[in-house]
N, C-alpha and C positions, 0 to 999 in steps of 0.2 A: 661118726657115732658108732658107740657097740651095743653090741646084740648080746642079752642074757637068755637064755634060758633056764627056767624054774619049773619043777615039779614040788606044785602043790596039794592039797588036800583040798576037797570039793569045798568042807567047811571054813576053811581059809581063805578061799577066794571071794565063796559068796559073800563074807565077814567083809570084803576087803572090796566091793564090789557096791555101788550107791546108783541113784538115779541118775546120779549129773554123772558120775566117773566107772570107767572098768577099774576091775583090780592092777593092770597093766600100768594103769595112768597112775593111780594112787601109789602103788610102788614107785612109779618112779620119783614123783614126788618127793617121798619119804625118803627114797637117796637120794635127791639133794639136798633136802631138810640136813640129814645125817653128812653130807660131805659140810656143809656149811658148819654147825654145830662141830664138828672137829678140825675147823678152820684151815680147810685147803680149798674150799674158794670162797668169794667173795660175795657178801651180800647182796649187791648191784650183778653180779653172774648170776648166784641162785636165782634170782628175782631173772633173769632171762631168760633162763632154762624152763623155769614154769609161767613164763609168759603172762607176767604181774608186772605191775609198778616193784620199785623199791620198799615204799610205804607199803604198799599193800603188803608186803614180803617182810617185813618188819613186824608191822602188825599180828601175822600168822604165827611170827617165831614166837609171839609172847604168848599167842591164847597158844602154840602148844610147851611152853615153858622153855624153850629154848632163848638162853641171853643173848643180846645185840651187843651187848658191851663187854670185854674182856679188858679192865683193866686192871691195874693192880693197886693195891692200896696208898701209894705212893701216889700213883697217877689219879687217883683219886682225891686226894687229900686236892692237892698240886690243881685240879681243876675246880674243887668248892670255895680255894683260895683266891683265882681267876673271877668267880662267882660274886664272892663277897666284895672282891676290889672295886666291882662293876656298879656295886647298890650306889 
């Protein structure tokens, strides 16, 4: 594991700073939110690192807007078609 150090602003930390979490833990949070969302690890890793389910981890990406899905239009198509063969 690495060690950051950050100087921040009093107003930032406190902002950043909850009952249940320090600003420490929320940060770190948010990079792996941020490593996940630019798909250099994995959902089931993220979800490790912050010490969630999967689901649960899932879940979080969508209430913070973050997509679980990166398909591409094709592969899209390609699975609605999967979909409909199935009715």
């Amino acid at each position: 594991m690495s060690t950051i150090q950050l100087e921040l602003e009093e107003e930032v930390t406190l902002a950043l700073e909850s009952s249940e979490q320090t600003a420490s833990t929320t940060l770190r949070g948010l990079a792996v939110m941020e490593a996940f969302r630019r798909q250099v690890i994995s959902s089931g890793r993220a979800a490790e690192l912050l010490g969630v389910s999967r689901h649960e981890f899932l879940i979080h990406c969508g209430s913070c807007g973050i997509p679980v899905f990166n398909m591409t239009d094709v592969e899209w198509e390609d699975e609605f078609e999967r979909i409909e063969a199935m009715k």
